[in-house]
C-alpha positions as CSV (number, residue, x, y, z in Angstrom):
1,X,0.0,0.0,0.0
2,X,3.1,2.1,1.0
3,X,4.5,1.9,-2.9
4,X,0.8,2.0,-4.3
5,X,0.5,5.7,-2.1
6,X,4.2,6.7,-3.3
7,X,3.7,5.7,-7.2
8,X,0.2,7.8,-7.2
9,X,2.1,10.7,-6.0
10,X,4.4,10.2,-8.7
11,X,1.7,10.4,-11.0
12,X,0.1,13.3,-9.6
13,X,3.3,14.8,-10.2
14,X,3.9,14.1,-13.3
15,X,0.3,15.5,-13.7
16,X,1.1,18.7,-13.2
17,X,4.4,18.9,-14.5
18,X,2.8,18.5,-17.8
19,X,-0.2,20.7,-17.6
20,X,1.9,23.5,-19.8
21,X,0.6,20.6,-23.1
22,X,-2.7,21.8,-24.6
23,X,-3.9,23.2,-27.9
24,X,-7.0,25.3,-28.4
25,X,-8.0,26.3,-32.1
26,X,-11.2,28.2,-32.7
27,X,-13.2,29.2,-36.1
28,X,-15.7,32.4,-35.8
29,X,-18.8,31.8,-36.9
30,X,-18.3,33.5,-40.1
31,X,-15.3,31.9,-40.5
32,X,-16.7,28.2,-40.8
33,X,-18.5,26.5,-43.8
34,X,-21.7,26.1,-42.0
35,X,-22.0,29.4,-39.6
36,X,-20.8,27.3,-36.2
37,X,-18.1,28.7,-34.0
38,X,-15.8,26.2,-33.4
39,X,-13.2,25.3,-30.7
40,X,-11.0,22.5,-30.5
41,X,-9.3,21.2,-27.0
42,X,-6.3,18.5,-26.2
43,X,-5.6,17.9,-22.5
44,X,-1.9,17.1,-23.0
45,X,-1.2,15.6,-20.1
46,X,0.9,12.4,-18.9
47,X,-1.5,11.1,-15.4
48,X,-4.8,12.6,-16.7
49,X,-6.9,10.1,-17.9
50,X,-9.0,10.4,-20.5
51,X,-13.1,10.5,-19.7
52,X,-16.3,12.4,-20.5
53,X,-17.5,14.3,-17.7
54,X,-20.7,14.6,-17.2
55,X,-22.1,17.1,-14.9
56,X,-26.4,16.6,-14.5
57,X,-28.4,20.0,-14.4
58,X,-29.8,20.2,-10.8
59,X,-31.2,22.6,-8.4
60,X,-29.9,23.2,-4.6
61,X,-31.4,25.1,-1.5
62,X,-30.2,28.3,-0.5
63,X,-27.0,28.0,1.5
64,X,-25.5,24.6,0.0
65,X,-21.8,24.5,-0.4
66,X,-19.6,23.3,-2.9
67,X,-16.4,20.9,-2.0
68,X,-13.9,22.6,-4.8
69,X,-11.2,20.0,-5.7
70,X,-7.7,20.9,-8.0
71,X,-8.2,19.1,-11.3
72,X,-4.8,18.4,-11.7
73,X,-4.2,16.5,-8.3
74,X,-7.5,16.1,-6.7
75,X,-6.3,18.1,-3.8
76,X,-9.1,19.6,-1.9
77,X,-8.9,23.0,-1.8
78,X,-12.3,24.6,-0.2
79,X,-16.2,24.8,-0.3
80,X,-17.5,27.9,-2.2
81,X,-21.6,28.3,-2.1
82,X,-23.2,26.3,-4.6
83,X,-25.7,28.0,-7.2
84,X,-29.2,27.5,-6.8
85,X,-29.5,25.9,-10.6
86,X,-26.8,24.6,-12.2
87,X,-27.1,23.0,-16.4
88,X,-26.7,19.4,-17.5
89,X,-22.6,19.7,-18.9
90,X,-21.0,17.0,-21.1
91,X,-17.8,17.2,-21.4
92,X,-16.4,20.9,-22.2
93,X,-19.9,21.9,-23.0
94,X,-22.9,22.8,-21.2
95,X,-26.8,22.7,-22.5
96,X,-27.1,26.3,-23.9
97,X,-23.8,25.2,-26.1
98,X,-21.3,27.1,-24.3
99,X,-17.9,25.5,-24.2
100,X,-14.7,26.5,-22.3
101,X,-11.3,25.2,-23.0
102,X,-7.8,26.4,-22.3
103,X,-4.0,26.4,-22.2
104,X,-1.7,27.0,-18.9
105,X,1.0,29.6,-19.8
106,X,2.3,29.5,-16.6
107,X,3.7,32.9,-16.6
108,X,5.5,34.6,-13.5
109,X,5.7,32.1,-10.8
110,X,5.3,34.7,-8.2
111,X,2.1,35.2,-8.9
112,X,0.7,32.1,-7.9
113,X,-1.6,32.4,-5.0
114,X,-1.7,29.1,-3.0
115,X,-4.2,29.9,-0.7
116,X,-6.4,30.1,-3.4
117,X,-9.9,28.1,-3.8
118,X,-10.9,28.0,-7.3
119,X,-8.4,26.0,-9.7
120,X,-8.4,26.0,-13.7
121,X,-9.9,23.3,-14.0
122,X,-12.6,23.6,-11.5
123,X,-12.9,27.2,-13.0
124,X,-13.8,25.8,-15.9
125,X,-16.6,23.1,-15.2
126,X,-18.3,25.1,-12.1
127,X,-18.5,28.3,-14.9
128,X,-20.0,25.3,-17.8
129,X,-22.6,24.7,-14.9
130,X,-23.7,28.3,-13.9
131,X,-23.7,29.9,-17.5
132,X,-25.8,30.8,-20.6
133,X,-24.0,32.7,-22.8
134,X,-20.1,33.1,-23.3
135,X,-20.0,36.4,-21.7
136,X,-22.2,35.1,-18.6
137,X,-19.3,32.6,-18.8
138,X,-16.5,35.3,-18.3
139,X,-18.3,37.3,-15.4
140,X,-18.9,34.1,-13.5
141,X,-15.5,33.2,-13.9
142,X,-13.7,36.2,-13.3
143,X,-16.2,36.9,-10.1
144,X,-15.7,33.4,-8.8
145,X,-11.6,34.1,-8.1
146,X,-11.9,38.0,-7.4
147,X,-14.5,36.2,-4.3
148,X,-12.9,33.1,-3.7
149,X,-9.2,33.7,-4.8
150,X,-7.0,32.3,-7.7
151,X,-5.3,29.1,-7.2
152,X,-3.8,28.2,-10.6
153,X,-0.7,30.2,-12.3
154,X,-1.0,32.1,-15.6
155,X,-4.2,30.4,-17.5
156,X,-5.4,31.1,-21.4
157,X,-9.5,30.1,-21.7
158,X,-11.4,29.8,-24.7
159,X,-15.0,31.2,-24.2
160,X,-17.5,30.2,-26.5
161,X,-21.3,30.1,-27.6
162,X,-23.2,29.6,-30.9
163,X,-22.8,33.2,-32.0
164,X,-19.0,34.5,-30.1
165,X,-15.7,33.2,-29.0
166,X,-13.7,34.7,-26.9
167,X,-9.9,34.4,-25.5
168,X,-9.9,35.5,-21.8
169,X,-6.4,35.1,-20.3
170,X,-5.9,35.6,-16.4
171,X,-3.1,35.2,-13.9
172,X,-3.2,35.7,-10.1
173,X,-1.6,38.0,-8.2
174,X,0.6,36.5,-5.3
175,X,0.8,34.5,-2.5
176,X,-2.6,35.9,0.1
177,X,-3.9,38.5,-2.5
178,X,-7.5,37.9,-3.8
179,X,-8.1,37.9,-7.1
180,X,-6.7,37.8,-10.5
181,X,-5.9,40.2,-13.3
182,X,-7.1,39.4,-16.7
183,X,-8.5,40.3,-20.0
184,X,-10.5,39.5,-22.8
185,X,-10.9,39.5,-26.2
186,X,-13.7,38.7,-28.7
187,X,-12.4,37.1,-31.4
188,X,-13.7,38.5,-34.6
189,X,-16.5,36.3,-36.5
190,X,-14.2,36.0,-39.6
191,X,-11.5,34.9,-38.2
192,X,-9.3,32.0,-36.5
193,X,-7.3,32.4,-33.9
194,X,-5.2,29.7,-31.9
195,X,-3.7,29.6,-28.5
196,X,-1.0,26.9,-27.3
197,X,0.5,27.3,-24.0
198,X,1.5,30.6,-24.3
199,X,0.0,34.0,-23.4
200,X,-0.8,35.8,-26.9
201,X,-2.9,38.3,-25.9
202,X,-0.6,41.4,-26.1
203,X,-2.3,45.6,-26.8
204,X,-6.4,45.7,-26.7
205,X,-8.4,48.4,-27.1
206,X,-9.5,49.2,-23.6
207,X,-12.3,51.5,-25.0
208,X,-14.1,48.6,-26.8
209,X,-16.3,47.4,-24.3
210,X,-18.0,45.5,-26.8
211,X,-15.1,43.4,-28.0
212,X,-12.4,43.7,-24.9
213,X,-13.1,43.2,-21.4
214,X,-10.7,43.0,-18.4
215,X,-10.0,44.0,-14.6
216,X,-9.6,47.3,-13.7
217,X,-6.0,46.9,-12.4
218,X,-4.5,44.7,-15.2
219,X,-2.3,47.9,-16.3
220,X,-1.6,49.1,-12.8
221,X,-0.7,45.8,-10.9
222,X,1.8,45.2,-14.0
223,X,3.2,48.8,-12.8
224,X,3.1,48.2,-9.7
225,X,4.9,45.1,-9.7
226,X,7.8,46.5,-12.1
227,X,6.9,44.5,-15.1
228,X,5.9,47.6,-17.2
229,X,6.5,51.1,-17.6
230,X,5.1,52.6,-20.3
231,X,2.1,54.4,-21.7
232,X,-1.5,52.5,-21.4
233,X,-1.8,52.2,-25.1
234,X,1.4,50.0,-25.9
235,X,0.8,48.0,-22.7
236,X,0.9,43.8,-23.4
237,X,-1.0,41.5,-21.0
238,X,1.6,39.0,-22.4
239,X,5.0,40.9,-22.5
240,X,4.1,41.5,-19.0
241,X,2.5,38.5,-17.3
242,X,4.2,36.0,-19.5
243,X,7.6,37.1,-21.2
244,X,8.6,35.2,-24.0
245,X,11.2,32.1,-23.8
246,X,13.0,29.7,-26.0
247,X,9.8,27.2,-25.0
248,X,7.4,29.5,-25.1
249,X,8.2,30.2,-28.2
250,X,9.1,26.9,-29.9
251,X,7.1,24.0,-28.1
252,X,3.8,26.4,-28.0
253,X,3.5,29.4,-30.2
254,X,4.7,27.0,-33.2
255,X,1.4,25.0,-32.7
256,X,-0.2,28.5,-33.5
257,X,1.9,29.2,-36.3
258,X,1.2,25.8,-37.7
259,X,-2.2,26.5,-37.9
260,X,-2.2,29.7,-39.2
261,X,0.3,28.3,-42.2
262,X,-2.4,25.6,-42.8
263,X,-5.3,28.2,-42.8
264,X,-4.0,31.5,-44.1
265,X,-1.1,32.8,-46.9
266,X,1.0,34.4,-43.4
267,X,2.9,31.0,-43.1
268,X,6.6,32.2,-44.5
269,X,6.1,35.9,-43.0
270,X,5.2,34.8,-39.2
271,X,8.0,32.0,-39.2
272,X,11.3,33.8,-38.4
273,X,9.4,34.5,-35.4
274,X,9.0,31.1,-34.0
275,X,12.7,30.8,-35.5
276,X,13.8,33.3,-33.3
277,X,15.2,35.5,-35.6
278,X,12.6,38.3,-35.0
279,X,9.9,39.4,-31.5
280,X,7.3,40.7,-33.6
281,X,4.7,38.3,-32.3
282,X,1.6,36.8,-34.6
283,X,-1.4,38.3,-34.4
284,X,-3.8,37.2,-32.1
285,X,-6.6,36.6,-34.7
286,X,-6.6,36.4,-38.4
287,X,-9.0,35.8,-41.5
288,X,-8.6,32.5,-43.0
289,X,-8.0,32.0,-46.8
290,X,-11.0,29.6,-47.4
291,X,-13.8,28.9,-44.9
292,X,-13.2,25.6,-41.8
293,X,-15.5,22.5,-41.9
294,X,-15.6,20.8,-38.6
295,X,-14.0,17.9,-39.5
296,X,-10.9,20.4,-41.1
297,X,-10.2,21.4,-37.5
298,X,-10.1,17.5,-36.2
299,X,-8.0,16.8,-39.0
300,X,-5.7,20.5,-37.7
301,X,-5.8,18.7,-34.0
302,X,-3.8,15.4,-35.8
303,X,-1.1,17.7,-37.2
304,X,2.7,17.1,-37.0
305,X,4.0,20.0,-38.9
306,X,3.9,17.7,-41.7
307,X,5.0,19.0,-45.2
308,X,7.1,22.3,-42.9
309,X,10.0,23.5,-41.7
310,X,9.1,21.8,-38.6
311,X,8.4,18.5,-40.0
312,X,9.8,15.7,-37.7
313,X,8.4,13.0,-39.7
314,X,11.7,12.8,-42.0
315,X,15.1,13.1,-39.7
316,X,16.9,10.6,-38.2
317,X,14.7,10.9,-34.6
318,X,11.7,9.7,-37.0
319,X,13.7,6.3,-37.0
320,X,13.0,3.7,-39.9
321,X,9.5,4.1,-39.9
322,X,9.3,7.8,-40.1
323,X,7.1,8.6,-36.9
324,X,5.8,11.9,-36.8
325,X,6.7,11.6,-32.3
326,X,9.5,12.1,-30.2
327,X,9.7,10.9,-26.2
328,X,9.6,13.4,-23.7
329,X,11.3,15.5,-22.2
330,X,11.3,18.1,-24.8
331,X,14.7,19.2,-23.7
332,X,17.9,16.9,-23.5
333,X,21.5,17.3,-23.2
334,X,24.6,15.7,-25.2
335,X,27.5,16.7,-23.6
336,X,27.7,20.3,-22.3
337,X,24.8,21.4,-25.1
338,X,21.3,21.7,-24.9
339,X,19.1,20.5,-27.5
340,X,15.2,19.6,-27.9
341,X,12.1,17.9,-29.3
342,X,10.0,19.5,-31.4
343,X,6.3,19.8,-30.2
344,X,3.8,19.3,-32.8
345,X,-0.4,19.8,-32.2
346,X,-1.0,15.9,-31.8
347,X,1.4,14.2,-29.4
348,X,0.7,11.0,-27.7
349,X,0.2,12.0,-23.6
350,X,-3.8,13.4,-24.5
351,X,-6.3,12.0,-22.4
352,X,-9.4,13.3,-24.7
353,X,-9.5,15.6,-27.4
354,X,-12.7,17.3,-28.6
355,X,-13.8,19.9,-31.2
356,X,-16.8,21.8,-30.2
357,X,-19.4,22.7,-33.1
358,X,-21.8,25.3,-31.4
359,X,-24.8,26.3,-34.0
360,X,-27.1,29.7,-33.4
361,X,-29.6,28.4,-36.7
362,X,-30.7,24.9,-34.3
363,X,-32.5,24.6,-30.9
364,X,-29.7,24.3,-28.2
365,X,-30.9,20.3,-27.9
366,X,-29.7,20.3,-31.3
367,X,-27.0,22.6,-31.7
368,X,-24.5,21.7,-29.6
369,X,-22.1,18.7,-30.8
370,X,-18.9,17.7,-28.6
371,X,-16.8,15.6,-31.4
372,X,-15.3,13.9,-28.7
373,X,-12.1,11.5,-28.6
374,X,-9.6,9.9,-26.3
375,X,-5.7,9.6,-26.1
376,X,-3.7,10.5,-29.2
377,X,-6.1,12.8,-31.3
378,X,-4.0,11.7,-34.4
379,X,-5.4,8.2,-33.4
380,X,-8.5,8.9,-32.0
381,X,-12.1,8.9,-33.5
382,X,-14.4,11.6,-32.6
383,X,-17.5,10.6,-32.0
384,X,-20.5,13.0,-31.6
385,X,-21.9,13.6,-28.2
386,X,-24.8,15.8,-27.7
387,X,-25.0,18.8,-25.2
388,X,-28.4,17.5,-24.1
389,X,-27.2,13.6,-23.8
390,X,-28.3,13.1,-19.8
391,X,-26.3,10.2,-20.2
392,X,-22.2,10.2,-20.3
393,X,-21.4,6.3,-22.5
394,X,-20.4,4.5,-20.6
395,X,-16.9,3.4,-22.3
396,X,-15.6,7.1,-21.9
397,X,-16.2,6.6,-17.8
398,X,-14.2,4.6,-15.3
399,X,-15.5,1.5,-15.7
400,X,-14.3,-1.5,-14.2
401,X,-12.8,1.5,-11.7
402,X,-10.2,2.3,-14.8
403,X,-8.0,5.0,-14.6
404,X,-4.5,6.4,-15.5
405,X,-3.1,3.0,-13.8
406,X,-5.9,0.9,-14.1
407,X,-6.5,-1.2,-17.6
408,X,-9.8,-2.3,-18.1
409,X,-10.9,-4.0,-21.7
410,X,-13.7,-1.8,-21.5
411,X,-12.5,1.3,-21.0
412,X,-12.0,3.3,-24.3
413,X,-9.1,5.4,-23.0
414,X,-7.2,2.1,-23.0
415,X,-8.2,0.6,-25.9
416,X,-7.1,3.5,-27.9
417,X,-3.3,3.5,-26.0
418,X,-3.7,-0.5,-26.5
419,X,-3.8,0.4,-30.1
420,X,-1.8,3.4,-30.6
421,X,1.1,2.4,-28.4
422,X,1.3,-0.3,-31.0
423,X,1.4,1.8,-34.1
424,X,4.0,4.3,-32.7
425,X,7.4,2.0,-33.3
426,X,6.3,1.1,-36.8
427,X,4.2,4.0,-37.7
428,X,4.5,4.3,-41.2
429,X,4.1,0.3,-41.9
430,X,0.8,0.4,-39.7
431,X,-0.8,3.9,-39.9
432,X,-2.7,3.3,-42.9
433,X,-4.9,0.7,-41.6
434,X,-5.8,2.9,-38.6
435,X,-6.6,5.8,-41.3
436,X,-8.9,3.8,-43.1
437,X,-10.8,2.7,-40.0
438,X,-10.9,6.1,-38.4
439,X,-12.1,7.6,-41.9
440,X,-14.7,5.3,-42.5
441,X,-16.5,5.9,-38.7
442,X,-16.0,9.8,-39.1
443,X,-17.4,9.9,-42.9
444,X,-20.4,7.7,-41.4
445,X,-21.0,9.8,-38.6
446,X,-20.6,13.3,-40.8
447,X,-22.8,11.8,-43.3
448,X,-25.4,11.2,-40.6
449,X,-25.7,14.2,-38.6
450,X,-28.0,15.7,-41.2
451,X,-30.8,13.0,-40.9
452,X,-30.6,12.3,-37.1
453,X,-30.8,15.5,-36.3
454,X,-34.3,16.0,-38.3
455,X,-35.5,13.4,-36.7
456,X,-34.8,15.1,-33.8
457,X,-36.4,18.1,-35.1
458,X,-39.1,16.7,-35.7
459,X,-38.7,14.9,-31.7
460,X,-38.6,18.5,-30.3
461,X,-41.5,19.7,-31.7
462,X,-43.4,17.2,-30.0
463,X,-42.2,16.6,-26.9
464,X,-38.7,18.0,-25.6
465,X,-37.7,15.0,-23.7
466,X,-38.5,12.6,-26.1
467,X,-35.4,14.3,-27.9
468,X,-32.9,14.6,-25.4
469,X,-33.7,11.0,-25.0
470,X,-33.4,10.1,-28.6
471,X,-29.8,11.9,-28.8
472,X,-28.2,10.9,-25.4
473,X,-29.2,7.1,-27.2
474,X,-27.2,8.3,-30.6
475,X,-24.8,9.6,-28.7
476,X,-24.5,6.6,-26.6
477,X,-24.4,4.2,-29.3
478,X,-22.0,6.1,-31.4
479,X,-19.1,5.5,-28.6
480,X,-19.9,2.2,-28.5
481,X,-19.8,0.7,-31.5
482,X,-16.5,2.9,-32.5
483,X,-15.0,1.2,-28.7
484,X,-15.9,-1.6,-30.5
485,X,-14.7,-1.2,-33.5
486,X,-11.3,-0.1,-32.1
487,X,-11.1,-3.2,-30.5
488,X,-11.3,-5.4,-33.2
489,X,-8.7,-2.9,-35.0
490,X,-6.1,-4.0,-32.2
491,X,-6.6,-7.9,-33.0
492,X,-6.3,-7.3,-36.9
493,X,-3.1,-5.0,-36.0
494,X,-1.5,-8.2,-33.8
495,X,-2.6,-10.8,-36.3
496,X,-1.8,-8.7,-39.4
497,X,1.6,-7.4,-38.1
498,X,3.0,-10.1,-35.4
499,X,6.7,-10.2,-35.0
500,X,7.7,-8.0,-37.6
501,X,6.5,-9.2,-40.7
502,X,3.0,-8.9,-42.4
503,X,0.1,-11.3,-43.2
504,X,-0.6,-11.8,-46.9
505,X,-4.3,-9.9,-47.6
506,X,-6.8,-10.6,-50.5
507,X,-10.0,-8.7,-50.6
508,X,-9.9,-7.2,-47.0
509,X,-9.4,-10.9,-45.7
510,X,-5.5,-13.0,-44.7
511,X,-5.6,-15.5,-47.2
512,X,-5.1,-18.8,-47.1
513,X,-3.6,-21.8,-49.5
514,X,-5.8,-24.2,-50.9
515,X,-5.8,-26.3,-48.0
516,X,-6.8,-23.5,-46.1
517,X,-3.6,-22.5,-44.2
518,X,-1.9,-19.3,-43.9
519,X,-1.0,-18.2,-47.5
520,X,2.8,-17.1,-46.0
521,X,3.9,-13.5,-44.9
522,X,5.4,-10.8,-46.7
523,X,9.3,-9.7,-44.8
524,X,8.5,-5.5,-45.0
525,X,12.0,-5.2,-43.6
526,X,14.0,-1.9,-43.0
527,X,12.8,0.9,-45.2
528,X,16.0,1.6,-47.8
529,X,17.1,5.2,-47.0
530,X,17.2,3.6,-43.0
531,X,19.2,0.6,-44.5
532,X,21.4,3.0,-46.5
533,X,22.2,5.3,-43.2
534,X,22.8,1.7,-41.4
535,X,25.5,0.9,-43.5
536,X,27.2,4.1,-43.2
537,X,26.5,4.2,-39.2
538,X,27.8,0.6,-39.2
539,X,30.8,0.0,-42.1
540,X,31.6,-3.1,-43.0
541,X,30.7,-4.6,-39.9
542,X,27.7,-6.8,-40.9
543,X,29.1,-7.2,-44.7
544,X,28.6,-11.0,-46.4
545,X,32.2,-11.8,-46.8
546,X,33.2,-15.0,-49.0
């Protein structure tokens, strides 16, 4: 029990240690093919398991409290007074369709306020239960740690509903001192914006109070503290709160820059930035050059910096079978120099993923799809859960009492890392097969969202719970049958690609002889540029000699 107590501490630690790992893209409404906002989340994190939350809407008597626990560690932190109603919240998204993600930036460690009661994380699903509307969203939030104080370091939140998105960036503001300063912005319908572990909020037009929100005192603690000095209108939340580092730069705002090269014709001109070879940071939003489907942004949350720069898909640390992942930490050491890791969009420590499609033209019952996935989002399959489901399926729970050290073959968090730890060491050899299966379940659930949801239309207009009922079973079923599809992927993967060689295949079946046996295996070996560079690692070493 001793070592069971000492390893989850371990974990925990780990946990935290690796919070500073998430990506958030978001779409405008007028930005995406069919007038949704969109958001997209990874919670990059090696101990956090990956599991739909699911929060039922309830009501409470007058005086209740709240037990507020740290996301991160389950430490307990405080009770804060519980709201009289709170909404039925799946996931990162509540009933009305608002959704809240985010990114730790981390920022200046003195600001960190330990005695605070309201974490991130709890921040985020005690705001998802409260609010209506993103802005609701925002004064919740911000009111919750100006009462209750701020117990996280510097934090980046994505604030959405069916019509805005907004970036709201906060960091406390010390040891015993109540509150936070922050800001946000409203991120224009037209355009995309990104944000990756890194402040990137930096001048804002504090006499917009339409588009730009923010503390009184988030100019004048920054002066007071020393961390700036000039005139009001060049101030920068993140020049001040957050400076800008080697990591900073590299492992986070390059997973904005990669998005922005995908999305826009600004690729070349913002790269000697994330090089290093210039400050002038990216813009915090920018118009696209062609309008975002939802399933473009899952496909942006798989990325590797393929076809860049920053591809690591094609050097030597890609190994024979060219995989687009490199172990952690990012940072390593030969000899007396420092060297690191790139730090793509995808990377294989997620616990979930989801993209968030939020739509102002549908009934909220309707309108509000979590495309949600767990582990690897490269690997992963979204599946659609609706913001009305009452019902969280039960493969993305802890069943079987799974968790981040519990397997259980029921548990879709495991399955997937059953399945992607095995493609990883021969990605290239293997990744197609997972494609194909992941393509076909996404394709079939795109191609159905039209009809379901008019049947659910149709549901609503009738009786409201006989709709809610009808799309917590879709979404229900939907997880399960790609669980168990992704079970049967892993025994095809062992059987097709056991000990190194491959199974001979005829019409999407092994084949066999004419006596019915194996038909023999094909021996894929070493691919020839990894041969070639064996050779020349390796001289004459392992030469045939008469």
């Amino acid at each position: 029990m001793k070592r069971r107590i000492v390893f989850c501490a371990v974990v925990f630690l780990t946990a935290v240690a690796n919070t500073f790992a998430c990506t958030n893209l978001i779409v405008g409404k007028n930005a995406s093919t069919d007038g949704s906002t969109i958001v997209s989340y990874s919670a990059d994190s090696y101990g956090l398991f990956g599991e739909l939350y699911h929060y039922p809407a309830a009501t409470y008597p007058k005086g209740t409290m709240l037990k507020v626990y740290e996301w991160d560690t389950g430490k307990y932190l405080g009770e804060i007074e519980q709201a009289r109603q709170t909404y039925n919240v799946n996931g990162n998204m509540n009933e009305y369709q608002v959704t809240i993600g985010e990114t730790t930036f981390g920022g200046r460690p003195e600001l960190a306020d330990s005695t605070g009661i309201i974490d991130y994380g709890s921040l985020i699903y005690i705001g998802l239960q409260r609010s209506r509307t993103a802005r609701e969203a925002i004064k919740i939030m911000t009111d919750l740690v100006q009462q209750y104080g701020y117990y996280s370091e510097g934090e980046s939140f994505t604030i959405a509903d069916p019509n805005e998105v907004w970036i709201m960036e906060m960091i406390g503001k010390g040891p015993g001192v109540r509150g936070a300063v922050w800001v946000a912005v409203r991120v224009p319908d037209d355009c995309i914006s990104a944000h990756a572990n890194q402040s990137r909020i930096h001048q804002f037009d504090m006499s917009d109070k339409e588009n730009c929100l923010y503390s009184h005192d988030v100019i004048s603690f920054a002066r007071e503290k020393g961390y700036f000095n000039g005139v009001n209108k060049d101030f920068s939340f993140a020049n001040a709160y957050a400076p800008l580092d080697f990591g900073a730069r590299r492992f986070c705002e390059a997973r904005v820059w990669s998005y922005f090269n995908k999305f826009t014709d600004h690729g070349k001109e913002y790269l000697p930035y994330i090089e290093g070879k210039t400050n002038d940071p990216m813009p915090l939003f920018i118009r696209p050059k062609q309008k975002l489907s939802v399933q473009d942004v899952k496909d942006m949350m798989r990325d590797h910096y393929e076809g860049t720069p920053l591809d690591i898909s094609n050097d030597f640390g890609a190994g024979p079978y060219k995989t687009p992942y490199r172990l952690s930490p990012l940072n390593f050491k030969v000899g007396d120099k420092e060297y690191f890791n790139e730090r793509p969009i995808s990377t294989q420590q997620s616990g979930f993923v989801f993209v968030a499609q939020m739509r102002a033209n549908k009934p909220d019952v309707i309108g509000g799809v979590l495309w949600f996935g767990v582990d690897d989002a490269n690997m992963t399959v979204f599946t659609p859960v609706y913001c009305c489901s009452t019902q969280a399926p039960l493969c993305y729970t802890r069943v079987d009492g799974a968790d981040y050290i519990t397997f259980s073959w029921n548990s879709a968090f495991w399955i997937f890392n059953w399945v992607s730890n095995m493609v990883y060491p021969r990605y290239s050899l293997m990744i197609d097969d997972v494609r194909a299966t992941q393509k076909e379940l996404e394709t079939t659930f795109n191609q159905a969202q039209d009809g379901i949801e008019e049947m659910a239309a149709k549901l609503l207009a009738k009786d409201k719970n006989a709709a809610i009922e009808f799309l917590t079973n879709y979404t229900n079923m939907t997880a399960q049958s790609t669980f168990d599809t992704w079970k049967q992927l892993g025994t095809f993967l062992i059987v097709k690609y056991n000990d190194g060689v491959v199974k001979r295949m005829k019409d999407g079946k092994f084949e066999r002889n004419s006596i019915g046996q194996p038909a023999g295996v094909i021996r894929p070996g070493y691919p020839k540029e990894f041969l070639e560079e064996y050779v020349k690692q390796t001289g004459e070493r392992y030469m045939v000699t008469e």
